[in-house]
C-alpha positions, 0 to 999 in steps of 0.5 A: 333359751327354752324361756329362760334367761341366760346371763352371757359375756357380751360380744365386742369391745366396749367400757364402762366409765365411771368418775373416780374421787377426783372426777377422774373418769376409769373403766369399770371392770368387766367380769365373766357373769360365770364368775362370782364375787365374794358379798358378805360371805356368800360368792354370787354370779350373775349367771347363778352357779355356785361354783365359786361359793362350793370352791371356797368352802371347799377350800375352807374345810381343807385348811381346817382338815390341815391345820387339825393334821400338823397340830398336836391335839388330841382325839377329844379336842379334835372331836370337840372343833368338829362340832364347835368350829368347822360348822360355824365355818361352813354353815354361816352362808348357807341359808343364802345359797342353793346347792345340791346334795352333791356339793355339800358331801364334796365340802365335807368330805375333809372333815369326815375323811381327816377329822373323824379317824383323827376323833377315833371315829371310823371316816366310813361309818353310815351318813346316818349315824354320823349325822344323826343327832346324839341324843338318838345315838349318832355322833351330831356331825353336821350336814350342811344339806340338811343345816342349808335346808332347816335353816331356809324354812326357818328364815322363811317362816321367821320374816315373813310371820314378822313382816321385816324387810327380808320377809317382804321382799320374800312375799314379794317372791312368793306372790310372784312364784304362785303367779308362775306356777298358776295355782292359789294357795293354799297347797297340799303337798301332792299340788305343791310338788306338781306346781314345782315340776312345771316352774320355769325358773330357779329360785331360792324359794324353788329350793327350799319347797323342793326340801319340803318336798323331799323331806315331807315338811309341810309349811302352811301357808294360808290362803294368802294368794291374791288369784281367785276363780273367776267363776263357779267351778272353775280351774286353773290351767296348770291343773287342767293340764296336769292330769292329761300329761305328768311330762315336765318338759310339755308342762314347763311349755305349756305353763311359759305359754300360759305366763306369756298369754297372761291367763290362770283360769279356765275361764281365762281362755273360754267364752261365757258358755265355757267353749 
C-alpha cells in the first residue's frame, strides 16, 4: 500500500503442521499479525504497533500505583520506589521499542497521578521540573520518552563503535537506510531531518534519528557510506528533488520510484553530456 508493506490475516482456511516430540503432526497456532507476543520482555507484532507492549506497561504502573495505595508507607519510602522501583520496571525494554510521546505520558500517568501526591509532591507540577534532573532543581522522576531516546543512541553508538553482533546487524540497517534515503554520509543535521521526510519505511533506527532531530544531538557518523558520485559535480537525486518541492508525500514518491529504478546519482539518469 503506498509502497509499504502491509502485514495482514490471511483469507481462507489453511494449517500449519509441525511434529511434535513423538513425531506426532499438530497445527501451529495462527495469531492475528496486530497482536503481539510477549519476547524477552518486549511484546512484538508482526504488523509493528506497540499496542500490546503500551498495555502491559500500563498495566505495570497501575499495580505498582495500587499496591503504593493500600500499603502503609510513608511519603519518603513512597518518594524513594519512585525513583528506585517503578523505573526499573518501565524502562527495562525500552530501548527496544518505538513509541510516542503519547504512550509514554499515558504509561506514567499512574505514577505521577497516585505516586506524586502520595510523596507530597503536587500530580500537577510542570513536566519540566518533575522530570528534571535534581542537581538543576527538579525532582529526577523519569521520563520514559526521553530514557527511551538516550538509551537508543547510547546502544547505537556503543555496539557499532565496538563491532558486537547488535552493532553489525545495526550497520547492516544503516547501510541499508542511507540506501533508502539516497544521501552518503556524513549528514549535517538540516541533510538529516530532510532524508527522514522522504523515508519510506518505519524503523528503529528512523526513530532514534527523529529524537536527534528533536532534541538537537548530533551523532557523528563518519564517511562510512559506501554510495559515492559517480562523476564531478554530481548530486543525489533526493537532494536535486528537495529543493524544488518540501512536500513529504511528493518526495516519499519520488524516492520509492527512485529505490524502484535503483538510481542515486544524477547522473544515474543522465547521458554523458548530462542530458
Amino acid at each position: 500500500i503506498a509502497g509499504k508493506w502491509k502485514a495482514v490475516q490471511p483469507e481462507g482456511d489453511f494449517n500449519l503442521w509441525i511434529k511434535d516430540e513423538c513425531n506426532k503432526r499438530i497445527a501451529i497456532t495462527q495469531i492475528d499479525p496486530s497482536v503481539g507476543m510477549n519476547m524477552l520482555g518486549v511484546y512484538l507484532a508482526p504488523n509493528g504497533n506497540t499496542n500490546d507492549h503500551v498495555a502491559a506497561l500500563r498495566y505495570k504502573a497501575e499495580t505498582w500505583a495500587k499496591n503504593i495505595q493500600q500499603s502503609r508507607a510513608n511519603a519518603e519510602e513512597i518518594w524513594t520506589a519512585i525513583h528506585r522501583t517503578i523505573p526499573f520496571a518501565l524502562c527495562y525494554s525500552l530501548p527496544a521499542v518505538t513509541l510516542s510521546k503519547e504512550e509514554c505520558r499515558y504509561i506514567m500517568a499512574p505514577v505521577t497521578k497516585v505516586g506524586l501526591p502520595l510523596a507530597g509532591v503536587a500530580a500537577t507540577i510542570p513536566a519540566v521540573i518533575r522530570n528534571g534532573p535534581i542537581s538543576m532543581g527538579g525532582l529526577g522522576v523519569i521520563d520514559p520518552y526521553i530514557h527511551m531516546g538516550v538509551s537508543q543512541i547510547e546502544t547505537f553508538i556503543s555496539n557499532t563503535w565496538t563491532k558486537t553482533p547488535t552493532g553489525i546487524l545495526l550497520d547492516i540497517t544503516l547501510d541499508d537506510f542511507i540506501l533508502e534515503v539516497g544521501m552518503p554520509t556524513p549528514w549535517s543535521r538540516e541533510q538529516l531531518q530532510k532524508g527522514l521526510q522522504y523515508a519510506t519505511t518505519s524503523s528503529w533506527l528512523r526513530h532514534m534519528f527523529q529524537f536527534t532531530i528533536d532534541h538537537e544531538v548530533d551523532i557523528d557518523l563518519g564517511p562510512i557510506s559506501r554510495i559515492c558520485p559517480k562523476r564531478s559535480h554530481d548530486r543525489t537525486i533526493m537532494e536535486a528533488a528537495s529543493e524544488y518541492t518540501s512536500h513529504a508525500p511528493w518526495l516519499q514518491a519520488i524516492n520509492r520510484i527512485r529505490m524502484a529504478l535503483n538510481v542515486i546519482w544524477l547522473s544515474d539518469i543522465s547521458s554523458a553530456d548530462g542530458i
